[in-house]
OpenMM code with the backbone's topology and positions (N, CA, C; nanometers):
from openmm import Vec3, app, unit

residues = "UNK UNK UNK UNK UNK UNK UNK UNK UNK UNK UNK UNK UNK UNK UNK UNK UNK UNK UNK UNK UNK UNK UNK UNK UNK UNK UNK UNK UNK UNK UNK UNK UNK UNK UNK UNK UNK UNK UNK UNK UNK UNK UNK UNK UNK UNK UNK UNK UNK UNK UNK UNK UNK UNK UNK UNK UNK UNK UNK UNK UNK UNK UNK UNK UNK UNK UNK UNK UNK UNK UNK UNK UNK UNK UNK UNK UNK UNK UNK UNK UNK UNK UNK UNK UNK UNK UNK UNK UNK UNK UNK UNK UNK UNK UNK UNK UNK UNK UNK UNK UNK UNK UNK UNK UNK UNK UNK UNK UNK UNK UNK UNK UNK UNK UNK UNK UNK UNK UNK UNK UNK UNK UNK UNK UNK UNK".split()
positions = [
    Vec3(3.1585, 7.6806, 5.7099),
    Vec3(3.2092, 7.5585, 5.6531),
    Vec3(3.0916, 7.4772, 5.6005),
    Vec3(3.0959, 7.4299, 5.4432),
    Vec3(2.9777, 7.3539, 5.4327),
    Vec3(3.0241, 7.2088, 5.4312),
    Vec3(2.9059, 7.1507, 5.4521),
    Vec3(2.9050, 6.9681, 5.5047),
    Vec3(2.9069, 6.9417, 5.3741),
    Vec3(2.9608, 6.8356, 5.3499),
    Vec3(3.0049, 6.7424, 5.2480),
    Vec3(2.9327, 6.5636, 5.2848),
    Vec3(2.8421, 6.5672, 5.3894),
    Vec3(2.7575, 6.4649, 5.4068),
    Vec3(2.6609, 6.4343, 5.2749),
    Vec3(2.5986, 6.5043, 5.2451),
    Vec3(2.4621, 6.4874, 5.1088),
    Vec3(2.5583, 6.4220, 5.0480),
    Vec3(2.6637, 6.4623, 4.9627),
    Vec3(2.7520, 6.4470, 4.8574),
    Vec3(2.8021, 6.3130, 4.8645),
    Vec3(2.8623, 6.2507, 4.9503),
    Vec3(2.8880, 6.1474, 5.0256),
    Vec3(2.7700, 6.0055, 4.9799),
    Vec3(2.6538, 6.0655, 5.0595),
    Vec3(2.5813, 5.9870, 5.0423),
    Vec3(2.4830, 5.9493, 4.9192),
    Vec3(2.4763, 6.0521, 4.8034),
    Vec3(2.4554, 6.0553, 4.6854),
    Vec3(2.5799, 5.9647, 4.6182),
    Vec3(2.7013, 5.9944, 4.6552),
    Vec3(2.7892, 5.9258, 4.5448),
    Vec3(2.7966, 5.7807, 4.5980),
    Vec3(2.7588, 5.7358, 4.7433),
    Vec3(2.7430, 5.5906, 4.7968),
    Vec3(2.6161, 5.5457, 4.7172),
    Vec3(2.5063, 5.5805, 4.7165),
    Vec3(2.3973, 5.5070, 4.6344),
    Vec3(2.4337, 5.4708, 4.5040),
    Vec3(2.5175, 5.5609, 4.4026),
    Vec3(2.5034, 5.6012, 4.2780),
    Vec3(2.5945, 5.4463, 4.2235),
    Vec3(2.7267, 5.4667, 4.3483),
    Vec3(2.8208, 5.3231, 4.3244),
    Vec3(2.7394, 5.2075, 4.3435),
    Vec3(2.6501, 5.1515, 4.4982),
    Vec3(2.5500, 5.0207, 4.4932),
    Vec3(2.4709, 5.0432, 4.3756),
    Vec3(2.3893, 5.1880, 4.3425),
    Vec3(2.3281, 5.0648, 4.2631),
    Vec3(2.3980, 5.0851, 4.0644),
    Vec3(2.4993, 5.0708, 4.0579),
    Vec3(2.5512, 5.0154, 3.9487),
    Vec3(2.6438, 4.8592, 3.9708),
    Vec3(2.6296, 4.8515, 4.1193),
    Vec3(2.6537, 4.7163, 4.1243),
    Vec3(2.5710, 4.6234, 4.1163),
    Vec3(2.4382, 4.6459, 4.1609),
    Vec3(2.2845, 4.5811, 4.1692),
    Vec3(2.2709, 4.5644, 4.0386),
    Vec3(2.2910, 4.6925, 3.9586),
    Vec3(2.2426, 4.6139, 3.8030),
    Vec3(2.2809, 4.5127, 3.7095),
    Vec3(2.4287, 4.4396, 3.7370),
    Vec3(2.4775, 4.3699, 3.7105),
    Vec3(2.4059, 4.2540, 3.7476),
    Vec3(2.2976, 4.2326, 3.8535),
    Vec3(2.2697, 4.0618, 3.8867),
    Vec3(2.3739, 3.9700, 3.9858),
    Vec3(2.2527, 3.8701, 4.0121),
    Vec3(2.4015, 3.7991, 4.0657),
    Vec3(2.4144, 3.6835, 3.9904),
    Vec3(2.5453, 3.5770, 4.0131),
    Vec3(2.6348, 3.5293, 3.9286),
    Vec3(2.5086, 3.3919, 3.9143),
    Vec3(2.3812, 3.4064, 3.9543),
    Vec3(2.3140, 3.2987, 3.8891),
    Vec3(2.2420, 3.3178, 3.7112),
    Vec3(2.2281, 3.4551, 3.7046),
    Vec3(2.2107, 3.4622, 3.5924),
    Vec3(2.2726, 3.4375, 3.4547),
    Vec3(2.4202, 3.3880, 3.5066),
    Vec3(2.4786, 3.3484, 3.3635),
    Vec3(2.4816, 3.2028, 3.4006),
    Vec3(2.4299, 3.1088, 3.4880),
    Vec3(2.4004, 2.9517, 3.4761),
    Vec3(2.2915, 3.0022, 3.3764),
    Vec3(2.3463, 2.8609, 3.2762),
    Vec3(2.2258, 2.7848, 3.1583),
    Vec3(2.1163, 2.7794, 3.2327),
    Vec3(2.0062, 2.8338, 3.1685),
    Vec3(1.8924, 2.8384, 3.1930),
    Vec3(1.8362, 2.6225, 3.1645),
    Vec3(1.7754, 2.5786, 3.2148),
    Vec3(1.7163, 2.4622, 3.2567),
    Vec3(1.6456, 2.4019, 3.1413),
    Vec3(1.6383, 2.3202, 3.0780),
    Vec3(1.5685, 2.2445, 3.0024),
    Vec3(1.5122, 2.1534, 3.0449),
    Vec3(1.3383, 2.1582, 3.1117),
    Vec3(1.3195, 2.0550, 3.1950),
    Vec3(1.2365, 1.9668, 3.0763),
    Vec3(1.2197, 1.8226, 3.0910),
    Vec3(1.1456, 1.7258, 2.9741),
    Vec3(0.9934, 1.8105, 3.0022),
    Vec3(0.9099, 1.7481, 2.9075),
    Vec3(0.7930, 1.8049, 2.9150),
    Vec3(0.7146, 1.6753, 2.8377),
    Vec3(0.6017, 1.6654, 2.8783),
    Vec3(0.5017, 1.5713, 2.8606),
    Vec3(0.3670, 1.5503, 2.8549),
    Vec3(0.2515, 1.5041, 2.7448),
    Vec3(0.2080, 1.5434, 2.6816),
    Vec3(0.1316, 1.4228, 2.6151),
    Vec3(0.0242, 1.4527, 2.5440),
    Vec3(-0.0874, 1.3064, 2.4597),
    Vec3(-0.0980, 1.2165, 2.5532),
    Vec3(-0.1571, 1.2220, 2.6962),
    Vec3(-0.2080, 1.1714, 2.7925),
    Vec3(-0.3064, 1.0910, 2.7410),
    Vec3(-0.2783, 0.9899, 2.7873),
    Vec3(-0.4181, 0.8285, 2.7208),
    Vec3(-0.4381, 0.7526, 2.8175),
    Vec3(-0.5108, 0.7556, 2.8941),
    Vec3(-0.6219, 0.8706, 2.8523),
    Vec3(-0.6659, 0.9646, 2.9220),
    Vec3(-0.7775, 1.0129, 2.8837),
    Vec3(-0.7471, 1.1794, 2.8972),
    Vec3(-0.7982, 1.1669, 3.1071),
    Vec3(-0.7500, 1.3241, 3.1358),
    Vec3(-0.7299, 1.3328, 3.2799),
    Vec3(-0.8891, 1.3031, 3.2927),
    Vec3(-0.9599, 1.2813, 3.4219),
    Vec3(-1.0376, 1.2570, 3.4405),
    Vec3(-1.1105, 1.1200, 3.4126),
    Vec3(-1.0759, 1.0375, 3.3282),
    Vec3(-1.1268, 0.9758, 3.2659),
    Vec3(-1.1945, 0.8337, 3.2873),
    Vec3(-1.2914, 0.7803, 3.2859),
    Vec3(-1.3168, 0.6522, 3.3316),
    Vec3(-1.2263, 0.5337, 3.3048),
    Vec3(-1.1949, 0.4142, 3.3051),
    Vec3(-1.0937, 0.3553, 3.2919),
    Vec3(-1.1186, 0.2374, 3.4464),
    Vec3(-1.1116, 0.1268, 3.3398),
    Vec3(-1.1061, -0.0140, 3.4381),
    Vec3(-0.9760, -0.0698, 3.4909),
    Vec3(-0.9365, -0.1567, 3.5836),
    Vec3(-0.7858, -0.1445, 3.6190),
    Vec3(-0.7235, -0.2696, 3.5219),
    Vec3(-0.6113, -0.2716, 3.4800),
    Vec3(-0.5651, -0.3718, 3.3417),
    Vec3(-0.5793, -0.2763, 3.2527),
    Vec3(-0.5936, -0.1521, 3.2828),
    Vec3(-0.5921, -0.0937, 3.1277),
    Vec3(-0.4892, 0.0062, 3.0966),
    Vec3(-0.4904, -0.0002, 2.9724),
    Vec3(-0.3392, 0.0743, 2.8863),
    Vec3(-0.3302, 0.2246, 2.9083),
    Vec3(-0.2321, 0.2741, 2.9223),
    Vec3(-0.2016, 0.4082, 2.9555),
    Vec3(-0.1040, 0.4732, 2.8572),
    Vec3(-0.0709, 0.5929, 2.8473),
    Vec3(0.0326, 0.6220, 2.7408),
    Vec3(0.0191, 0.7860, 2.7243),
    Vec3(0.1740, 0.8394, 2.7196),
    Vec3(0.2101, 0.9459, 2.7302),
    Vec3(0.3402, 0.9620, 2.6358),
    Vec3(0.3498, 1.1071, 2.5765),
    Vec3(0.4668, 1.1339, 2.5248),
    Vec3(0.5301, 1.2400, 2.6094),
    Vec3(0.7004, 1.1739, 2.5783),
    Vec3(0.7817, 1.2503, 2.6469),
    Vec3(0.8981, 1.3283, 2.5639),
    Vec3(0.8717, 1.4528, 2.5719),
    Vec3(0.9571, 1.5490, 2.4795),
    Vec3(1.1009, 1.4835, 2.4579),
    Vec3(1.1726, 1.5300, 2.3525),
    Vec3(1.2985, 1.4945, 2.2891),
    Vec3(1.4124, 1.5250, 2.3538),
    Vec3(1.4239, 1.6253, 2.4800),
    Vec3(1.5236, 1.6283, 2.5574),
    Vec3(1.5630, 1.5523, 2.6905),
    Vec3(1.4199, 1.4603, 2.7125),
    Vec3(1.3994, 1.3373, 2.8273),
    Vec3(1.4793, 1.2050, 2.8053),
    Vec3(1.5663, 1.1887, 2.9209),
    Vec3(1.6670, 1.1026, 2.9081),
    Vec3(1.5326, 0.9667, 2.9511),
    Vec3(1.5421, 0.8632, 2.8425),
    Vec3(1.4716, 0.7877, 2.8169),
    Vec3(1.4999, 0.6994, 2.9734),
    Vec3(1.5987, 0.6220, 3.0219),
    Vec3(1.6447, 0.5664, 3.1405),
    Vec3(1.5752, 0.6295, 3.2878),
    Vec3(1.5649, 0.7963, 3.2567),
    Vec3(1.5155, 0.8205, 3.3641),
    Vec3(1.3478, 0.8194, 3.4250),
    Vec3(1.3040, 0.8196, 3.3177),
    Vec3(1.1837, 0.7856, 3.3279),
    Vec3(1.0930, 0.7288, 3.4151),
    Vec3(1.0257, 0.7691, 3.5178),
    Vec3(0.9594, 0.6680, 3.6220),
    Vec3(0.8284, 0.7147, 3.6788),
    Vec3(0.7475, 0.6192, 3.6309),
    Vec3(0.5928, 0.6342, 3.6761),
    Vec3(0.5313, 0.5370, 3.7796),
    Vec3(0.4971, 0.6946, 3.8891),
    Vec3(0.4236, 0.6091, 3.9634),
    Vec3(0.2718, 0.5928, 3.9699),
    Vec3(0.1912, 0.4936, 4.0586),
    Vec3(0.0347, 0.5198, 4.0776),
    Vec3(-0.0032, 0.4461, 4.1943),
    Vec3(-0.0435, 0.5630, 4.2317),
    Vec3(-0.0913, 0.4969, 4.4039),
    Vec3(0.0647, 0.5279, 4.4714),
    Vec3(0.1783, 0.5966, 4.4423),
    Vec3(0.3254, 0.5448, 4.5291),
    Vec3(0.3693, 0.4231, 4.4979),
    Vec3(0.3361, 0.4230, 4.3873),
    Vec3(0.3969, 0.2293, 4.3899),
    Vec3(0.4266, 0.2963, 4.1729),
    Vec3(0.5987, 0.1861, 4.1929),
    Vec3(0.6276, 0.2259, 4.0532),
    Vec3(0.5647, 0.1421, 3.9557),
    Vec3(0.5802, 0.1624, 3.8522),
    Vec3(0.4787, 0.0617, 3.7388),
    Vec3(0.5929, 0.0834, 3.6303),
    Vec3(0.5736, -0.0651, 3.5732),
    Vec3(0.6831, -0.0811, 3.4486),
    Vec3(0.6315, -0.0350, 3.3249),
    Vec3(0.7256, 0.0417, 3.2788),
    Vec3(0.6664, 0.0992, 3.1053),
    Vec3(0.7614, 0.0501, 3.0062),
    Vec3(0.6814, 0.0692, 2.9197),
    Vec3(0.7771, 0.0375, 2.7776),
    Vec3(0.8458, 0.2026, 2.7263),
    Vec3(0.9405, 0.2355, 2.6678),
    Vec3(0.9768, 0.3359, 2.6342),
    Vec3(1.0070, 0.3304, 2.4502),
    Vec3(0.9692, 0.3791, 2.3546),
    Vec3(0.9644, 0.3866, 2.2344),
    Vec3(1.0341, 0.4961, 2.1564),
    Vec3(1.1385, 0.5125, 2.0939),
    Vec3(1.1711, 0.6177, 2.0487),
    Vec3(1.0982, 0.6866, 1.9680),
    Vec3(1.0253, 0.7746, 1.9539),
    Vec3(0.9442, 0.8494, 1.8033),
    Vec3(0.9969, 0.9907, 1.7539),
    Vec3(0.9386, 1.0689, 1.6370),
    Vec3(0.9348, 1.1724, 1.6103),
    Vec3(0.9938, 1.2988, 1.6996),
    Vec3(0.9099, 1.3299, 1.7874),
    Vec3(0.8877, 1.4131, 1.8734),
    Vec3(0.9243, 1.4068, 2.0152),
    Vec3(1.0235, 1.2828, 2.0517),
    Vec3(1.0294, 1.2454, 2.1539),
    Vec3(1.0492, 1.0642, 2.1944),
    Vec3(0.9405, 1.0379, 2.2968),
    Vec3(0.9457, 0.9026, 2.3078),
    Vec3(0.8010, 0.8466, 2.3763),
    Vec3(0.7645, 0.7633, 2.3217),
    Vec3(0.5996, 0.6797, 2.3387),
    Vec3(0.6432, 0.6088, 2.4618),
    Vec3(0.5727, 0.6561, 2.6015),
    Vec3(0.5779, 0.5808, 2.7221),
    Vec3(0.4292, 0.5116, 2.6968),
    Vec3(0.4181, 0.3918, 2.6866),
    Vec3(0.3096, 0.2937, 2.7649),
    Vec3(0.3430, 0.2201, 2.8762),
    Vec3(0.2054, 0.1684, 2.8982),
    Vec3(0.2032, 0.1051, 3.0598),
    Vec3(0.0937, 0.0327, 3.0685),
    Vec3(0.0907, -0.0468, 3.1547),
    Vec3(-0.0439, -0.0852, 3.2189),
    Vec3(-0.0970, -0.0417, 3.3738),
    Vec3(-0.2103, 0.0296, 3.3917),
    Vec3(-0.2752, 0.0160, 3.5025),
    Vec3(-0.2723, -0.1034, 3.6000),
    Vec3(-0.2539, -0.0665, 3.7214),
    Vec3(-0.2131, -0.2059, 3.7823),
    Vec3(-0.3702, -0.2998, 3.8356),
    Vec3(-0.3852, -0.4421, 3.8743),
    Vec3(-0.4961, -0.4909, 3.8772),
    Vec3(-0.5598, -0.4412, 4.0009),
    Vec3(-0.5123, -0.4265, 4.1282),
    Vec3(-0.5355, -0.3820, 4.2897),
    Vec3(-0.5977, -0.3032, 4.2771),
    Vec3(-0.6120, -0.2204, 4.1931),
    Vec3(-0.7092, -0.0645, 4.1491),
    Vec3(-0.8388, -0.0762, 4.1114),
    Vec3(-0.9227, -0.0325, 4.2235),
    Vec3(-1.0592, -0.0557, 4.2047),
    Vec3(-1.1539, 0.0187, 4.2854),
    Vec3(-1.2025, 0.1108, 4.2052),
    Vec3(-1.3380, 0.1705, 4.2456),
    Vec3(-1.2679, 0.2896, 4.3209),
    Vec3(-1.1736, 0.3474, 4.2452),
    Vec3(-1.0751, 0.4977, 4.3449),
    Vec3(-1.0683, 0.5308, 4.2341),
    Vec3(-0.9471, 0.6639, 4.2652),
    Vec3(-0.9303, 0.7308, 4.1464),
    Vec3(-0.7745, 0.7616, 4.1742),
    Vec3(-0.7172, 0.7130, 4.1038),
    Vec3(-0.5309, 0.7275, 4.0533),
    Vec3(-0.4560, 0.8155, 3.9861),
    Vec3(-0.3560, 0.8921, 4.0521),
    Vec3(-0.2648, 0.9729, 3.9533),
    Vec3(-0.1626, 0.9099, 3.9188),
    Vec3(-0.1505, 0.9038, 3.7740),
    Vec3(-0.0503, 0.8428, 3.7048),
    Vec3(0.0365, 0.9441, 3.7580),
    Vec3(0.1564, 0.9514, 3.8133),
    Vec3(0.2403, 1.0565, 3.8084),
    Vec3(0.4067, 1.0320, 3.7281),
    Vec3(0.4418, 1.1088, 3.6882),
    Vec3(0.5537, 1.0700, 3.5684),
    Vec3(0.6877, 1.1767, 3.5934),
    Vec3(0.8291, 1.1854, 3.6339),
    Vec3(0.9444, 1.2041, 3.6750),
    Vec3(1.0368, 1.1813, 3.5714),
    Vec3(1.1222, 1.2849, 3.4969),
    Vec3(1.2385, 1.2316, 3.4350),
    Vec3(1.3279, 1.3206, 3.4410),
    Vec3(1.4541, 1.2864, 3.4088),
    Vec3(1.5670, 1.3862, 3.4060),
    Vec3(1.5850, 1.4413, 3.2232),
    Vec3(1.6056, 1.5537, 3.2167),
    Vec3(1.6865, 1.5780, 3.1128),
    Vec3(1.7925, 1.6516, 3.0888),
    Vec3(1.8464, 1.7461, 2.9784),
    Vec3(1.9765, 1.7808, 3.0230),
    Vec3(2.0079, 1.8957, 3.1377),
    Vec3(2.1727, 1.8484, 3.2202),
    Vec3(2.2451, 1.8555, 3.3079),
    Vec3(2.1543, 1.8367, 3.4214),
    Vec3(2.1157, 1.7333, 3.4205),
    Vec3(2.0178, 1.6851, 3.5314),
    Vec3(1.8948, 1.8032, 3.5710),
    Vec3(1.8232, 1.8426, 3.4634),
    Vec3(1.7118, 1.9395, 3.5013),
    Vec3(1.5938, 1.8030, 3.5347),
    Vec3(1.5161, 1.8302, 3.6413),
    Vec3(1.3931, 1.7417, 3.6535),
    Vec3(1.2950, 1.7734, 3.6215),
    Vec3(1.1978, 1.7054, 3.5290),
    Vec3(1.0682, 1.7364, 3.5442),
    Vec3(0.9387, 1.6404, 3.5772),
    Vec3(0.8029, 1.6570, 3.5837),
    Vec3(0.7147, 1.6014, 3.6489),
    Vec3(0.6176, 1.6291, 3.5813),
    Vec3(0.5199, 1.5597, 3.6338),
    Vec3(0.3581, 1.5779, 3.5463),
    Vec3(0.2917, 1.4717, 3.5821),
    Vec3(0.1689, 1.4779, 3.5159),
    Vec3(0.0724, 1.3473, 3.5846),
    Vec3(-0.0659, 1.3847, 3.5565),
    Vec3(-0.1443, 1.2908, 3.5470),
    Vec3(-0.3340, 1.3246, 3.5574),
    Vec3(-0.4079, 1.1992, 3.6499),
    Vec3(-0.4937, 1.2132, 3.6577),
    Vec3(-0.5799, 1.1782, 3.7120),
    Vec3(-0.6963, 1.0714, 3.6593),
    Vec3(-0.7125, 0.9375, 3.6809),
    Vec3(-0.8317, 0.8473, 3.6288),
    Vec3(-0.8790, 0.7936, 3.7081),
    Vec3(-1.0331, 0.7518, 3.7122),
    Vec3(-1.1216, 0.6790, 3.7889),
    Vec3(-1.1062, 0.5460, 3.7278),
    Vec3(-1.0613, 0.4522, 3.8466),
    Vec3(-1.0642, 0.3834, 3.7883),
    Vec3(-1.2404, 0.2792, 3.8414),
    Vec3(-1.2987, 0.2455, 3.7490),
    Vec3(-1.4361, 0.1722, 3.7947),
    Vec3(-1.4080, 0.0692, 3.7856),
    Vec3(-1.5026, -0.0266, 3.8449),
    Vec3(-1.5036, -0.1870, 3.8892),
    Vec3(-1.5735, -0.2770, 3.7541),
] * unit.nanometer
topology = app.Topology()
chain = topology.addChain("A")
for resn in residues:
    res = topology.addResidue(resn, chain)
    for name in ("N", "CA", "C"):
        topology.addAtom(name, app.Element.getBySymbol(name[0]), res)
């Protein structure tokens, strides 16, 4: 009598994996459009006294409202500008800032609530 085990277990693999190749059901969610951001002013690293102007662009899919920059953990008020390519965030450096070095850090939503982030780095001197 011959075994019919091999056979069995060849035709069990052959069924998983034509189910495996299908993926799972995350691959047909919309892929993410997160904002993106960009023309950092000024540039990362950079020397910079505290009172001074800051400014970043934020790609064309960044919901302008969501927008929020912090420095030091503490939020700072910006202006938001519609342009070309997006939208002109300025700001001011806050005065308490002195003789450290600060990441502007920057948070927004864009579409179906994708988040994105970014940020650099300035010294600020006395």
């Amino acid at each position: 009598m011959k075994s019919y085990k091999p056979l069995w277990i060849l035709m069990l693999i052959i069924a998983t994996s034509n189910v495996w190749a299908y993926g799972s059901s995350s691959s047909s969610k919309k892929a993410c459009n997160k904002p993106k951001f960009s023309e950092f002013v000024p540039a990362n690293n950079a020397e910079v006294s505290a009172k001074s102007a800051f400014s970043f662009v934020a790609s064309a899919n960044t919901n302008p409202e969501s927008i929020i920059v912090m420095i030091k953990d503490r939020p700072v008020a910006v202006t938001v500008k519609p342009i070309n390519q997006g939208f002109q965030v300025t700001g001011t450096l806050p005065e308490t800032l002195k003789g450290n070095f600060a990441r502007i850090s920057i948070s927004a939503d864009g579409p179906s609530q994708c988040k994105g982030s970014d940020g650099w780095l300035v010294k600020i001197i006395e």
